[in-house]
Structures are given as C-alpha cells and as structure tokens.
C-alpha positions in Angstrom: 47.3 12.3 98.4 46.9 13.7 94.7 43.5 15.0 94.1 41.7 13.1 91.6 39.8 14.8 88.7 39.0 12.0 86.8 37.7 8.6 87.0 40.8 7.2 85.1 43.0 8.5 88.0 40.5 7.0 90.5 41.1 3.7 88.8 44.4 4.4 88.8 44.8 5.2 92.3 42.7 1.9 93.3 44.8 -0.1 91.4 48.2 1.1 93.0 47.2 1.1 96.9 47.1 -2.3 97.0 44.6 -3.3 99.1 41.0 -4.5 98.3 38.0 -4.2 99.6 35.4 -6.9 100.3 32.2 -6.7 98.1 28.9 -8.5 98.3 27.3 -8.8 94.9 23.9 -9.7 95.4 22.5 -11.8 92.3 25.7 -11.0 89.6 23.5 -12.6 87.5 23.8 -9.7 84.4 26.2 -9.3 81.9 27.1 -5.8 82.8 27.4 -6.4 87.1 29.5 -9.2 85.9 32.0 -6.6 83.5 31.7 -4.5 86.4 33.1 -6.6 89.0 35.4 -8.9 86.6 37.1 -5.5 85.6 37.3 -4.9 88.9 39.1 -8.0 90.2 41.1 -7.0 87.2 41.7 -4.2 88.4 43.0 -5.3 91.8 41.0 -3.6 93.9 38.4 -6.2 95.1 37.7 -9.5 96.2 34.4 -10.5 94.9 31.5 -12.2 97.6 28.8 -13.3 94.9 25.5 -13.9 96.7 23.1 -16.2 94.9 22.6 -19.2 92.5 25.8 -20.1 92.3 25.4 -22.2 88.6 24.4 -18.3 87.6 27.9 -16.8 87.9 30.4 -19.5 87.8 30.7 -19.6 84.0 32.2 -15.9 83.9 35.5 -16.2 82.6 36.9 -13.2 84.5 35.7 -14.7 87.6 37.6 -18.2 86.9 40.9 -16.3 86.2 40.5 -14.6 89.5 39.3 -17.3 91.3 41.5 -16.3 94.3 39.7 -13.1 95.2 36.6 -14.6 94.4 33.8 -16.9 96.7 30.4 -18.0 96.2 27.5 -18.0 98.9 24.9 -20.4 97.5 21.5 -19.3 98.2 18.4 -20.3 95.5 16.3 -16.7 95.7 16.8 -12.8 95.5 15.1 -12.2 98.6 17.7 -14.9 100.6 20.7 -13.1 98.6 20.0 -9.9 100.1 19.7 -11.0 103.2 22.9 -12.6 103.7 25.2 -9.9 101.2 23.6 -7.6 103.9 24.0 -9.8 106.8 27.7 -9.9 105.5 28.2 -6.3 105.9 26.6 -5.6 109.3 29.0 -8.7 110.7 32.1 -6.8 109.4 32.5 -9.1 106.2 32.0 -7.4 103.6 32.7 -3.6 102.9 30.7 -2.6 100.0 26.9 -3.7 99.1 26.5 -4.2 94.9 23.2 -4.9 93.5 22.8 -7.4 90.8 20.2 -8.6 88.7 17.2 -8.2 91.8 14.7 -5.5 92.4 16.1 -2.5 93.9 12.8 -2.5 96.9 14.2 -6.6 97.5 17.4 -5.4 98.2 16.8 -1.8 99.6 13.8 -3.9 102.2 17.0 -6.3 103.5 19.3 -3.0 103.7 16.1 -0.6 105.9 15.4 -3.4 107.8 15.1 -2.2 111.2 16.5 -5.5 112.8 18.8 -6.9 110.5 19.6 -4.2 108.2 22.8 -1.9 108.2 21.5 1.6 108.4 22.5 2.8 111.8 19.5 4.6 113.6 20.0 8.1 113.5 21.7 7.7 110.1 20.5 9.2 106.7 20.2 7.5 103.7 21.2 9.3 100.6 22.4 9.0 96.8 25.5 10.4 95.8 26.7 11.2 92.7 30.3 11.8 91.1 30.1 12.9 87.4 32.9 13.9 85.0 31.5 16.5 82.7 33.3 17.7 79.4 34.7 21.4 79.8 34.8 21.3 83.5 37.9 20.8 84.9 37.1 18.3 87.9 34.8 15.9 88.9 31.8 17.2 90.0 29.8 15.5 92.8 26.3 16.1 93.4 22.9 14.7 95.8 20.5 13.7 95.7 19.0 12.7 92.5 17.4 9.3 93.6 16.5 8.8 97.3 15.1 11.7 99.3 12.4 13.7 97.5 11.9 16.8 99.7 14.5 17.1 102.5 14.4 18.5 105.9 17.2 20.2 107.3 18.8 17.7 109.3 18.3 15.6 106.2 19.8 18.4 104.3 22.9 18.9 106.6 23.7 15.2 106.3 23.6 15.0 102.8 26.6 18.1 103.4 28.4 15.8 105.4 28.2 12.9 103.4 29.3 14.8 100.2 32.1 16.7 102.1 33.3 12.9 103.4 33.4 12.1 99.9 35.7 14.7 98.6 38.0 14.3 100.9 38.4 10.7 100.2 39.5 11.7 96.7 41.9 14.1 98.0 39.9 17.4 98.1 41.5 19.6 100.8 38.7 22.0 101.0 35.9 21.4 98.6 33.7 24.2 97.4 30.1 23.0 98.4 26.8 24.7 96.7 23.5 24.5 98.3 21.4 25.1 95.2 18.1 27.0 94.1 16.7 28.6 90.9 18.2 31.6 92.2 21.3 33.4 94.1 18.5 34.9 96.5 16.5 33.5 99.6 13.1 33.1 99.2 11.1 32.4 102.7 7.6 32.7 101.1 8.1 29.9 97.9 11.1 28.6 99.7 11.4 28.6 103.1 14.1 25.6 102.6 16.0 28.2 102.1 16.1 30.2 105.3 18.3 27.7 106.6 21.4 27.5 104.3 22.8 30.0 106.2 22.7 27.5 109.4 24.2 25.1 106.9 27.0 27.7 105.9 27.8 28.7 109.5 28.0 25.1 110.9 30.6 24.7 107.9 32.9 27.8 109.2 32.6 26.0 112.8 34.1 22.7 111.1 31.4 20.7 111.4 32.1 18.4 108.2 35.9 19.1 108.1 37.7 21.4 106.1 35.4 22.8 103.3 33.7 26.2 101.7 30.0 26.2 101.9 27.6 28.6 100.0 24.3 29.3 98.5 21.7 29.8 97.7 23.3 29.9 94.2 22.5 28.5 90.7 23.9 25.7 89.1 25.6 28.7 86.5 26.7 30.7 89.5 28.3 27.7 91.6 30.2 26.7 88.4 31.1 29.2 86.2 33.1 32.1 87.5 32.3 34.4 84.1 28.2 34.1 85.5 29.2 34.9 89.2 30.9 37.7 88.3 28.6 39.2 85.3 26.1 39.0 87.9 28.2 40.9 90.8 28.0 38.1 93.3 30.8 37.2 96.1 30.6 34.1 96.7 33.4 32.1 98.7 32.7 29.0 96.1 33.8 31.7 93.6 32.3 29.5 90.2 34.6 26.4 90.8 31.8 23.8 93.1 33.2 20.5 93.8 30.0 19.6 94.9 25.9 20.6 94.8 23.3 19.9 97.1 20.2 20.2 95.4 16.8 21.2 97.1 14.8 18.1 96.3 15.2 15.0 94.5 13.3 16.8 90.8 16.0 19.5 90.5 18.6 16.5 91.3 17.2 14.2 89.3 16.3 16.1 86.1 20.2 17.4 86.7 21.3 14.2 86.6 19.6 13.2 83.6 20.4 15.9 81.8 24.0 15.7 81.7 24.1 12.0 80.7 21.6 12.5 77.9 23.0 15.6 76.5 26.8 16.0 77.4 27.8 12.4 77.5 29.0 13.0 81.2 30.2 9.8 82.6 28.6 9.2 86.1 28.8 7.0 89.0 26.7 6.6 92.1 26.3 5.0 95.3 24.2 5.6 98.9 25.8 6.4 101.5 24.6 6.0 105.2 24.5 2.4 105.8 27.0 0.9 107.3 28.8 0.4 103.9 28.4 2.0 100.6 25.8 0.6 98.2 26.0 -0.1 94.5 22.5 -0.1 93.2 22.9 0.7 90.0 19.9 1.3 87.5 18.9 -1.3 85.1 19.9 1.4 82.1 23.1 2.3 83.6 26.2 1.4 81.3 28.8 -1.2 82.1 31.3 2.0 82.5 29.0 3.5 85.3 28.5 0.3 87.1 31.9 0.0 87.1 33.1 3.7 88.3 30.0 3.1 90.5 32.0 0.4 92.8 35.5 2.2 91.8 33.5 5.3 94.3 32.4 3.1 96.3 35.8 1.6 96.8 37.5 4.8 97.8 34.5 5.7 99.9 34.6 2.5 102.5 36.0 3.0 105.3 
C-alpha cells in the first residue's frame, strides 16, 4: 500500500478499494453531518444506517440518489438513537459510530455504558487526531486533545498503540512517534510523567505496537523540524520528521489543536478510538470538510 500524505489521497484510496463500511449516524439531522455522509455515499465508501426521526433526513437529496446504500431506523428521541446506532455496532452491524445533531454526553452515556455500550473492559478511550498542516510534508497525527486530561501510563501507552495502529492503516511502515514535553529533557520533580517514556520507548524496540520509532521527551520543534534537532545537538531516532505526537495532557493537546486550525488553516479530522468501532463525534464548530475527513479516518481505521 502507498503511504498516504494527504487527505485527498485518503479519499482517493477509499473510493478505489471498493468496499464500504457500515455507519450509524445517530440523529443526521444537520446540514453539515448530512454533506458529510451524502459526500460520502458519493464517494463510495459507505452505506449510511441513519438513526432517528426519520421525516428529519429523508428530504436530503444526496440520500434519495443513493438510496441503495442507505436505511433508516425510526426512533422519535436522541437518547433512543444512541442506543440502537450503538446497539448496532456491539451486534456486528454497523462498523463506525457518527454523531449527529445530539449532545455529545447523550451519545458518549450509550457508548460508556457498562452493559450495553461498546467499550471493551480493559480498553482505553481516546481522541485521535490526523491533521494536514501547510509546509509539512505528511499528515501529522496527534492525541489527545479532547478525552483524557492527565494520563497515566497505561493510559499513555495505549494512546501509543492506538496512534501506531493508525499509521499503519494509512500505509506507514514505521512511523516516527514523539512523546512530547516543553522540553528535550526529563524532569522527575515537575514531571514525573516523564520518568516513564523510556518504558514507553523500550516496549517500542520490543515490538510491542508493531513496527515503529519511538522517542522523547522532545518538543513539538524538535520532533518536527530536523534544522531545531540539530541546532540543538540532539540524536534523536525520530530525527525532526514525527508522524505522530503524544502529548502529556489533554491542555498541551488541546491548545495544539486549536492552534493550528486557527492560525495555519490546517485541515483536521478526528475520531475515538477504543470502542469497539471508531467514533465520529464531531464538534458543533467543526467544518463540513472535517466532518467529512473525520468518517474518511474513521473509514480506513475499522477494522
């Protein structure tokens, strides 16, 4: 497989495989969910399961024209809708969650729920994000900027995994993982997170999360920009080209994430991974683009 670097050849590569994957729109009540998953029946790489008040999404145009790929569960509330889209996907009937127009704690309360819900025990729930940024020559993918504010280290080494598991599915061999801090250095007294990157870093050299290069701590300058690494004498075996960072806590994620969008335009798409099947829960401020990317990664991602 071809590595994808941007999101046009992740569309791309979607569209030729030829196979589509099942998702469960919960309330595709919204203009932009509806562009999201119309473009994506377009596409060709869906078939559309649109959970809710039916008389709310019928009218869609893009929806009637792919009618074939496209059925209705009829339920009257949110709450009801993300039961069943998630009831879907623990019964092996749907492969990808979506949120629509419901609150994310509705939906997120049917997904947690420790009878009926579809994250595994054991299992780690975290935000991933892919973003394509103008100057840097990949996509770069990042947690966790929305889910899990201070992690522990099992926490930590999941959130590895999961990114790792994502890179691979878009054809990166080896990817070049950063665990991130303000600086290139340990620091046990203000940081003690720290300590244990190099547990991280070891378990990667055992092939713990398949083939990849882990490193850190570093900077976000020093895991990305090979003039930085080397103005400031560092070796490091992600040698300034990331593929992906693992920030410390959900502010330095976060204020990363919004960053980027607000000030370089970066396109973006997210999803959480460690259910059972990828969710789309998109934010209310999100663009039509990044809903839309957001289930294009969360088609390549479902297994």
């Amino acid at each position: 497989m071809e590595t994808i670097t941007l999101f046009e050849q992740l569309i791309s590569h979607l569209s030729n495989r030829g196979t589509r994957k099942r998702v469960a729109v919960v309330c595709a009540y919204d203009s932009s969910t509806q562009y999201a998953v119309g473009r994506a029946l377009e596409e060709g790489f869906i078939d559309a399961i649109l959970v809710g008040d039916k008389s709310q999404t019928t009218s869609y145009p893009l929806f009637e024209e792919h009618a074939a790929h496209v059925s209705y569960v009829d339920v009257a509330t949110a709450e009801a809708a993300a039961h069943e889209a998630v009831r879907l996907v623990r019964e092996g009937k749907a492969d990808i969650l979506m949120k629509g127009l419901v609150n994310t704690d509705t939906l997120l309360h049917a997904v947690l729920n420790k009878e009926t819900g579809i994250l595994p025990r054991g299992n780690v729930l975290t935000h991933l994000t892919a973003s394509s940024l103008p100057g840097y020559p990949r996509l770069l993918f990042f947690t966790d900027a929305a889910v899990i504010p201070y992690p522990t280290h099992e926490q930590r080494v999941e959130q590895v995994r999961e990114v790792a598991r994502l890179c691979h599915s878009f054809g990166i061999a080896e990817p070049r993982i950063s665990l991130i801090h303000c600086s290139e250095k340990v620091g046990g007294k203000f940081f003690p997170f720290t300590e244990r990157y190099c547990e991280i870093i070891e378990a990667g050299r055992q092939g713990e999360f398949g083939p990849c290069i882990i490193d850190g701590p570093l900077d976000v300058k020093t895991s990305c920009c090979k003039e930085s690494l080397d103005k400031k004498g560092i070796v490091s075996a992600v040698d300034g080209a990331a593929d992906a960072l693992v920030f410390p806590d959900i502010e330095a994620g976060n204020v990363f994430y919004k960053t980027i969008t607000l000030f370089c335009q970066a396109e973006t798409a997210g999803i959480l991974a460690g259910p059972l099947a990828p969710v789309v829960l998109p934010s209310r401020s999100d663009s039509n683009m990044c809903k839309f990317c957001s289930l294009a990664l969360a088609a390549i991602s479902a297994q």
